[in-house]
C-alpha positions as CSV (number, residue, x, y, z in Angstrom):
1,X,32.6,30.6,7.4
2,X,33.8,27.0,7.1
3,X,37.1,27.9,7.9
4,X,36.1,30.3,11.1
5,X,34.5,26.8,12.1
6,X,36.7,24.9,11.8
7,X,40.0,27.3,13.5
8,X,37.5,28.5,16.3
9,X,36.7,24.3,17.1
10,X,40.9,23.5,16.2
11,X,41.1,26.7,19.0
12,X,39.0,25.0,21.3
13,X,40.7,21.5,21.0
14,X,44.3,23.5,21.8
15,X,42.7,25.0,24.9
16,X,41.6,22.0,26.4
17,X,45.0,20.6,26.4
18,X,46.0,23.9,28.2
19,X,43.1,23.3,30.6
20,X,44.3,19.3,31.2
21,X,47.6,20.8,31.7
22,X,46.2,23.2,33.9
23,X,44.1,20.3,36.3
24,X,47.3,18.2,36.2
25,X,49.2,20.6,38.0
26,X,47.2,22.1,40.7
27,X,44.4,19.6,41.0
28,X,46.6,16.9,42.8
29,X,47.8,19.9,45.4
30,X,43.9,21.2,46.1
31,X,43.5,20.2,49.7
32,X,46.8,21.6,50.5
33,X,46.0,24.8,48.7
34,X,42.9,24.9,50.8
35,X,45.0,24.8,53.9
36,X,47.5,27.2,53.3
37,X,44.5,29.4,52.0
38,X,40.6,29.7,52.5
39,X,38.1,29.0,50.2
40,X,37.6,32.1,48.9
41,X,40.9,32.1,47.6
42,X,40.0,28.3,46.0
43,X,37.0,30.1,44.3
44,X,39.8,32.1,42.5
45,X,42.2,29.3,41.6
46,X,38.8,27.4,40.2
47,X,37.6,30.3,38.8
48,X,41.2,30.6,36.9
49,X,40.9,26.7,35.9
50,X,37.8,27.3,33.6
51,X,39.3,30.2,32.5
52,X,42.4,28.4,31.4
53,X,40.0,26.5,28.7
54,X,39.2,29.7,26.9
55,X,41.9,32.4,27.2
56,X,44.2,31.6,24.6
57,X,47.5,33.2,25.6
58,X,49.2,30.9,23.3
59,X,47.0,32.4,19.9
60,X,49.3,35.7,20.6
61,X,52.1,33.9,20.4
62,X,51.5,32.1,16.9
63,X,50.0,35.1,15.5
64,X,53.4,36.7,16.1
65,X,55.2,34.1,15.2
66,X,53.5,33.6,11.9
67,X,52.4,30.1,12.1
68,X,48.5,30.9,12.6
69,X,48.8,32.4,9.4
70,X,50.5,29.0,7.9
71,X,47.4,26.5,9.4
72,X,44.7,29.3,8.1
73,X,45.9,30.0,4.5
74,X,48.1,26.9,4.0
75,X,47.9,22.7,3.2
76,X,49.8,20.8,5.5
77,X,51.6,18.3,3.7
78,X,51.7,14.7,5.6
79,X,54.3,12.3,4.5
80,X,52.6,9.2,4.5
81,X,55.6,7.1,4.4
82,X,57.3,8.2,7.5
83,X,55.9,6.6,10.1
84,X,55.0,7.5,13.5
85,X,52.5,10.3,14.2
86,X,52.3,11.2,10.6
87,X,51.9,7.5,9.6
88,X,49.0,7.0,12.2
89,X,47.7,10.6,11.0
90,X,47.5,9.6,7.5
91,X,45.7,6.1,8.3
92,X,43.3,7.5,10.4
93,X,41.9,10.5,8.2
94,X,42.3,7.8,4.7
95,X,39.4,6.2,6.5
96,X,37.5,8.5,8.9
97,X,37.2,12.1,7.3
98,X,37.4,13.4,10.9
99,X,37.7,17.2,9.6
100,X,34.7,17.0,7.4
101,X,32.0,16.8,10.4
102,X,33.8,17.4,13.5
103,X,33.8,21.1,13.6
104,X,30.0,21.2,12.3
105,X,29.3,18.7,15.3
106,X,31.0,21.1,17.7
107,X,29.3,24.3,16.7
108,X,25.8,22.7,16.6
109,X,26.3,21.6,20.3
110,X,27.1,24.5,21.3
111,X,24.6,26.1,19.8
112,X,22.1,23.6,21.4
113,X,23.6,23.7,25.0
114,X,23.3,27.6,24.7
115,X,19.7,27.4,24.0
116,X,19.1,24.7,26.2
117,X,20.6,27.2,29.2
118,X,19.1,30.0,28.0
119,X,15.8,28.2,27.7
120,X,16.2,26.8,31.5
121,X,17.1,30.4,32.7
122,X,14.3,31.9,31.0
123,X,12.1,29.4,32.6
124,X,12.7,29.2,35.8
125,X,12.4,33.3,36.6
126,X,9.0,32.4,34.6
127,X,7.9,30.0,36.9
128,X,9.3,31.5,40.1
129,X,7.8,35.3,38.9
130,X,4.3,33.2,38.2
131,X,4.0,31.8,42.3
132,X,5.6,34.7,43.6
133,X,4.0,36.2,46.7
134,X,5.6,39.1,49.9
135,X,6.5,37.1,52.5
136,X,4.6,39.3,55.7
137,X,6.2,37.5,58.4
138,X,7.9,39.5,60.6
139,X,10.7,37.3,61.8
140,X,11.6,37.0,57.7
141,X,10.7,40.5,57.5
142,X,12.8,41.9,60.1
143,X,15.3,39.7,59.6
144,X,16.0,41.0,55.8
145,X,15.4,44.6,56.2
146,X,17.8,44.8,58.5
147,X,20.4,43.2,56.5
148,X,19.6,44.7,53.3
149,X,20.2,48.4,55.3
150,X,23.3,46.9,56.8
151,X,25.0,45.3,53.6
152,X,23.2,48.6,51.3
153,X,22.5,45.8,48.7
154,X,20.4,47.3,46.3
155,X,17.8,45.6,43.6
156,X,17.5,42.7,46.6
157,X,13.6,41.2,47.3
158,X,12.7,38.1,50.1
159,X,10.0,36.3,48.1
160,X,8.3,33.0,48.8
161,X,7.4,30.8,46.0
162,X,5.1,27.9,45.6
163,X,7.1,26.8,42.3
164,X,10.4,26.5,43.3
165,X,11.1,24.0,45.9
166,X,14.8,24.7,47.5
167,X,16.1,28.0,49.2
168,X,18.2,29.5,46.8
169,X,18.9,33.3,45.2
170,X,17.5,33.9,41.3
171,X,18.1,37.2,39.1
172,X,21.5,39.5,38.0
173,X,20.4,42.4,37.6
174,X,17.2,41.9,40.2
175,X,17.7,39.3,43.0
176,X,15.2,37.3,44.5
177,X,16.0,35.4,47.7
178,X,13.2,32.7,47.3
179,X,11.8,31.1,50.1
180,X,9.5,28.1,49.0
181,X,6.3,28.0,50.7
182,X,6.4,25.1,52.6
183,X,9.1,26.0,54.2
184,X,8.7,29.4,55.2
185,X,7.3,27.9,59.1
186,X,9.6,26.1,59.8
187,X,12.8,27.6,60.8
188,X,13.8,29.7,64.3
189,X,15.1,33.1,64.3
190,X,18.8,32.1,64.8
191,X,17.9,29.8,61.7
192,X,16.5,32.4,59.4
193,X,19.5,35.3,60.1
194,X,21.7,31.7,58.9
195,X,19.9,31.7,55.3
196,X,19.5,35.1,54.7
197,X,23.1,35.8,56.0
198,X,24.4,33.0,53.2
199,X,22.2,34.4,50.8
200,X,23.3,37.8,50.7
201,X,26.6,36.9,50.8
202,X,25.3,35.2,46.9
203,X,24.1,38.7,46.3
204,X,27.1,40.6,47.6
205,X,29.7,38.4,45.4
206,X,28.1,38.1,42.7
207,X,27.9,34.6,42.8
208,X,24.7,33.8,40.5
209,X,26.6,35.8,37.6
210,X,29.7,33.2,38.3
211,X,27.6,30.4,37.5
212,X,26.0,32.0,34.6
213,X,29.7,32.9,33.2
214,X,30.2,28.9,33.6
215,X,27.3,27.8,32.0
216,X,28.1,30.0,29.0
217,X,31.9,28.8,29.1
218,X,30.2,25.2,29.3
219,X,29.0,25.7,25.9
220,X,31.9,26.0,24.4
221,X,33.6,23.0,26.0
222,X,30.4,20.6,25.9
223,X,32.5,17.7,24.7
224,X,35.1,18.0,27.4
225,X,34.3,15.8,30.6
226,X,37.0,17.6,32.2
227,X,35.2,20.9,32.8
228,X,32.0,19.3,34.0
229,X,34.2,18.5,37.1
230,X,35.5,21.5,37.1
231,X,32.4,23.4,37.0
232,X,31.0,21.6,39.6
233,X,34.1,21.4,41.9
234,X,33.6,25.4,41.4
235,X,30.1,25.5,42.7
236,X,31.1,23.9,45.3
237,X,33.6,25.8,46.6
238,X,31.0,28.8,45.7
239,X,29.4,27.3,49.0
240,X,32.3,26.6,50.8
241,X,33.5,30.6,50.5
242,X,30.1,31.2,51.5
243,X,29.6,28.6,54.6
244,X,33.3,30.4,55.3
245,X,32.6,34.0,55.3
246,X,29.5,33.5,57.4
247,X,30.5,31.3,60.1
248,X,33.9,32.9,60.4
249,X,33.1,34.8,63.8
250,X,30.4,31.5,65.0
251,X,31.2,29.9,68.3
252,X,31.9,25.9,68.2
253,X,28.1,25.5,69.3
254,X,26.4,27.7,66.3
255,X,29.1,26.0,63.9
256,X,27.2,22.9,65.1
257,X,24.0,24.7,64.7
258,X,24.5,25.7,61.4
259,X,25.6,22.2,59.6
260,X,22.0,20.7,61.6
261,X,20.5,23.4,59.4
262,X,22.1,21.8,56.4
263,X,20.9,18.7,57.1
264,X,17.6,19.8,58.4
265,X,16.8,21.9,54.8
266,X,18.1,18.4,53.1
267,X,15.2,16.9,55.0
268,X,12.5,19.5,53.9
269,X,13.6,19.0,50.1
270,X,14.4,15.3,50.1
271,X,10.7,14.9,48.3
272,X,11.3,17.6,45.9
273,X,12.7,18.0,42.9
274,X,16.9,19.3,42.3
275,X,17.7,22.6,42.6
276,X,18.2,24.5,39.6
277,X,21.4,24.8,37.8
278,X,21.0,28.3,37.0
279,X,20.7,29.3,40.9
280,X,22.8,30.0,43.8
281,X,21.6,27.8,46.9
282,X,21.7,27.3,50.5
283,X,21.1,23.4,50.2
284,X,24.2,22.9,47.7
285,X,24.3,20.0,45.1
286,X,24.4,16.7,46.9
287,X,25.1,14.7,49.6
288,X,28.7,14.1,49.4
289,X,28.5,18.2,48.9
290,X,26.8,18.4,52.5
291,X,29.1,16.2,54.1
292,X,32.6,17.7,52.5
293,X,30.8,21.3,53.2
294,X,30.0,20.6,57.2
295,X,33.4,19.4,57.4
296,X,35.1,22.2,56.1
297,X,32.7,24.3,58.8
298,X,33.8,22.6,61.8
299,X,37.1,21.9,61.1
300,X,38.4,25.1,59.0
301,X,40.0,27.4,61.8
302,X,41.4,30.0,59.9
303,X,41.6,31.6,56.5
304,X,44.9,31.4,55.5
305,X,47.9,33.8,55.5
306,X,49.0,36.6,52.9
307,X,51.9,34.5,51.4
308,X,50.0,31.5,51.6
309,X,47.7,32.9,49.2
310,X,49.9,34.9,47.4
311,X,51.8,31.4,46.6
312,X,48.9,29.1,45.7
313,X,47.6,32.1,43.5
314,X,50.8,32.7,41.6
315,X,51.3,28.9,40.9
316,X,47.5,29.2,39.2
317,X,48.8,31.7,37.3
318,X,51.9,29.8,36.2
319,X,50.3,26.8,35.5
320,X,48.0,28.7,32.9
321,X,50.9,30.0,31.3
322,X,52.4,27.0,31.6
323,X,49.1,25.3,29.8
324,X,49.2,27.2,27.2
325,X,52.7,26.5,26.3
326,X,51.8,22.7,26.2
327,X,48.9,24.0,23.8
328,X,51.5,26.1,21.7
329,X,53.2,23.0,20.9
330,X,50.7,20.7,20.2
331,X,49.3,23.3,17.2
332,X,50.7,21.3,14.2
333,X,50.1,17.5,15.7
334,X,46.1,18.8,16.4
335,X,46.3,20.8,13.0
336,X,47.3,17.3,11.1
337,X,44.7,15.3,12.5
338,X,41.8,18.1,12.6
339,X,42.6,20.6,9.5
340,X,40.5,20.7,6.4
341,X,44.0,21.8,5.1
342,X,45.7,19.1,5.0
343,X,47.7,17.1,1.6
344,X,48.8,13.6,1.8
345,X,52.5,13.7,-0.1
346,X,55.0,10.7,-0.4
347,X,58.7,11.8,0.6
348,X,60.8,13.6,-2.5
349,X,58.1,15.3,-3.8
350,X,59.6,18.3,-2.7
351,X,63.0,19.5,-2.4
352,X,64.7,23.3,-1.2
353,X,66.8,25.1,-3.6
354,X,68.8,28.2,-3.5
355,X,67.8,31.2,-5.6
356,X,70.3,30.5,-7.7
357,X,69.2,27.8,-9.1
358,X,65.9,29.2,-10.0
359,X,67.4,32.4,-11.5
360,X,69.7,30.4,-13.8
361,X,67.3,27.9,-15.0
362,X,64.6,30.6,-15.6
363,X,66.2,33.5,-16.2
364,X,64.5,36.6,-15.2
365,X,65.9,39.1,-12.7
366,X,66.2,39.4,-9.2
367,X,63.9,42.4,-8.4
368,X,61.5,40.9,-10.4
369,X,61.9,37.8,-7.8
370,X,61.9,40.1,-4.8
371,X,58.8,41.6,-6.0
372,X,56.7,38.5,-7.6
373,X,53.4,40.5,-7.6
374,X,54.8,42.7,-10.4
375,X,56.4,39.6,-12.9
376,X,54.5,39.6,-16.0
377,X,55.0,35.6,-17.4
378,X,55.4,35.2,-20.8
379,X,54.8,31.9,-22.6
380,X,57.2,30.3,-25.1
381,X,56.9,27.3,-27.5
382,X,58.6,25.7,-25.3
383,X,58.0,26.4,-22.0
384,X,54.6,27.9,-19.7
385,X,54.2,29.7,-16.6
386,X,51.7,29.9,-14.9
387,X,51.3,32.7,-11.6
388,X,48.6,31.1,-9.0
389,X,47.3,33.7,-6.2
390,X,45.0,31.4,-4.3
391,X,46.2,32.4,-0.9
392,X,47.3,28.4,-0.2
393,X,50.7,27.9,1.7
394,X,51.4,24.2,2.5
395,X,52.9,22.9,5.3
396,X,55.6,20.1,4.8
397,X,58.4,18.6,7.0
398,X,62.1,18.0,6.0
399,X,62.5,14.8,3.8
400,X,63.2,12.1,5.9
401,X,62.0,13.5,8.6
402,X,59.3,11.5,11.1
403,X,57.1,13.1,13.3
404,X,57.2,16.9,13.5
405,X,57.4,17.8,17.0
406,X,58.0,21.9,18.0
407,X,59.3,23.0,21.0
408,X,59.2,26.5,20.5
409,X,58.1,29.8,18.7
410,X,59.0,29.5,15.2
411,X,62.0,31.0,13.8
412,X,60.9,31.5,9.7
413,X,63.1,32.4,7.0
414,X,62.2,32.6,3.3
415,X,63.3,29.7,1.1
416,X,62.0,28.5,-2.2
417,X,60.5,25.4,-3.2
418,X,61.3,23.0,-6.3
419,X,58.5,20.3,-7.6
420,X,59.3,18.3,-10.3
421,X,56.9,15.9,-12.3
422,X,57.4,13.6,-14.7
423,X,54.5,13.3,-17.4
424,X,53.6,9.7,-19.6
425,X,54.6,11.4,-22.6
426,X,58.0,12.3,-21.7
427,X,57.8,15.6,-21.1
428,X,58.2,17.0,-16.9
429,X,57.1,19.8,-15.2
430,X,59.1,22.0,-12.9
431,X,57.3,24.1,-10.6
432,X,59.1,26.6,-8.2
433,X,56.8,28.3,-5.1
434,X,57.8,30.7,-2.6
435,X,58.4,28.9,0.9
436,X,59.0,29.6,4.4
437,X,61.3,27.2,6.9
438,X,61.4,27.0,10.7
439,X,65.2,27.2,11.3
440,X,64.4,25.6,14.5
441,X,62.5,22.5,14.2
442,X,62.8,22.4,9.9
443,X,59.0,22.7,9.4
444,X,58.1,24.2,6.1
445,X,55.2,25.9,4.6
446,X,54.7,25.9,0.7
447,X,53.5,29.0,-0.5
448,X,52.5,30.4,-3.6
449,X,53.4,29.2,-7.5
450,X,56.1,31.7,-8.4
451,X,57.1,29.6,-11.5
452,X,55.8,26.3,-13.6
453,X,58.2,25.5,-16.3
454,X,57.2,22.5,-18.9
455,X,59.9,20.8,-20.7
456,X,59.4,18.1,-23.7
457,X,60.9,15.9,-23.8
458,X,62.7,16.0,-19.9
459,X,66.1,16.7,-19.7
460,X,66.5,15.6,-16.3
């Protein structure tokens, strides 16, 4: 369980890189993306954005590559006379033990935010169900039925509600468009089509299950400041697609009309309380929402072409791939610093030997190598072995090496490993373990015991 913990939290670290990555690229280029598109299309590249802190593409790629495998079942050997990354590594977890809580931490937010949502979700259809009354006024009345028949939304209900204090749209599977009470008097008919037309379009897109989706993807990523911005740049262009669609055939004048209905529902609410996170709304967030929304009304002409949209959406796509690639590489410096399975080592401890030279100096046959599961050890007076299937692989760097730093997918090749020991009595130890070895970028992974040999006294 500790170890799911701790790759699911090491997963989440890697995929906010790719996220970061993600921002860096396309959120400098935003406004022009909105101009060669609409905002429909920036729901999409938003939409895409979050999405690029939990799909990891690049897990794929290190499950093929084998090098998952290495961080789940291995120790990572740190060189703590190297310098560089590894040096700073090495100082930092010898006196914080950054692996021992940080994962824990991270679950048990999540876990709160979750319940937290789930407990504000719950709660507000229980308040809004509690006050909820038929609105019998014909011009809201009319107004809605004809839509409803119109759009052939199904599961849809105009309700007013003395609990809930902005216009907004509640329920997935059954939507209420809530109207609170003191409000219901004081729009005109051109008015009212306005908000209902803007709230079905919520109903129609699905938008209330969007924000749920980001909510949920918010608990995974409660430590990252990043998405917060992200989730609200999101709802925001939510309300921008919306304030699009519906104004898209207005004349200049109900353009006009419609942003003084903005401000004039801002007015209504001013003495209330926010509206609620886990709702879809005709009022929007804030003030600088209002203002950035009524300007993309009256000054948005169009919606953008095909290729326009075709181009902003591929470069979303690219930059997620190209994300994850960033996140591919940073594996093994987040794995030093983060990983429960990690060794500090001094340089030498280790070194790579042919086969050879474990054949001659213990003298059993090749096969029997090539197939280690089946070697039956036999002790001597002289000499021990001992056959250790503890699932461990370690993780080391070439001697001399500094900082490891991979640029790629891994490129393994079975080597073998030598450890020798000397004890205070004279005698050494010599243990031989099976190893892997990036051909690439020399990282190596220490696997298994396939040999210990004792000698007394040592004859090297």
């Amino acid at each position: 369980m500790n170890l799911m913990i701790e790759r699911a939290f090491i997963m989440a670290l890697l995929l906010s890189i790719s996220g970061f990555i993600f921002c860096a690229i396309y959120l400098p280029f935003e406004k022009l993306a909105y101009k060669l598109t609409s905002a429909k299309t920036m729901v999409f590249v938003n939409t895409l954005a979050l999405f690029s802190f939990i799909t990891p593409l690049y897990f794929a790629v290190s499950i093929r590559d084998g090098s998952e495998s290495a961080f789940t079942r291995s120790d990572m050997l740190i060189y703590q006379d190297v310098g560089g990354y590894e040096g700073f590594v090495c100082n930092v977890r010898s006196h914080i033990h950054l692996e021992e809580y940080l994962g824990v931490i991270w679950l048990i937010g999540a876990v709160f935010f979750l319940i937290y949502y789930v407990w504000r979700y719950v709660r507000l259809i229980y308040f809004a169900r509690k006050s909820m009354f038929r609105i019998n006024d014909d011009l809201w009345y009319e107004k809605f039925s004809a839509m409803k028949d119109d759009k052939k939304a199904a599961n849809v209900r105009l309700v007013g509600s003395c609990n809930i204090s902005t216009l907004c749209t509640i329920g997935v599977k059954n939507r209420f468009i809530v109207i609170p009470s003191y409000i219901i008097n004081s729009f005109d008919e051109e008015e009212v089509g306005f908000i209902l037309e803007h709230e079905f379009y919520h109903v129609m897109h699905q938008d209330l299950l969007r924000r749920l989706l980001m909510l949920i993807l918010n608990c995974l990523n409660w430590f990252n400041p990043l998405y917060y911005f992200l989730r609200n740049n999101l709802s925001e262009w939510i309300e921008a697609a919306c304030d699009e669609e519906v104004t898209k055939n207005f004349t200049k004048t109900q353009r006009r009309k419609y942003c003084q209905l903005m401000i004039k529902a801002l007015e209504l609410e001013e003495s209330r309380t926010k509206c609620e996170i886990l709702s879809v709304s005709f009022a929007g967030l804030d003030l600088k929402n209002y203002k950035r929304r009524m300007t993309k009304i009256m000054k948005k002409n169009g919606t953008g072409g095909m290729l326009g949209k075709v181009t902003v959406a591929t470069v979303a796509m690219m930059s997620m791939f190209c994300g994850n690639a960033v996140a591919k590489e940073a594996d093994v410096p987040v794995n030093m610093m983060f990983s429960k399975n990690v060794e500090i080592v001094e340089t030498g401890e280790f070194e790579e030997v042919d086969d050879s030279e474990i054949m001659d100096n213990l003298d059993f046959q090749t096969d029997s190598f090539a197939n280690m599961s089946e070697f039956v050890p036999c002790d001597t007076n002289d000499t021990t072995y001992e056959i250790i299937y503890n699932g461990k692989v370690t993780f080391v760097s070439d001697l001399g090496q500094g900082q490891i730093e991979p640029k790629h997918v891994h490129n393994i090749v079975d080597i073998t490993l030598k450890e020798h020991k000397k004890n205070s009595d004279g005698s050494c130890k010599t243990t031989y373990y099976e190893g892997k070895k990036c051909t690439s970028c020399g990282t190596i992974w220490k696997g298994d015991v396939i040999k210990t040999v004792t000698e007394d006294p040592c004859m090297h």
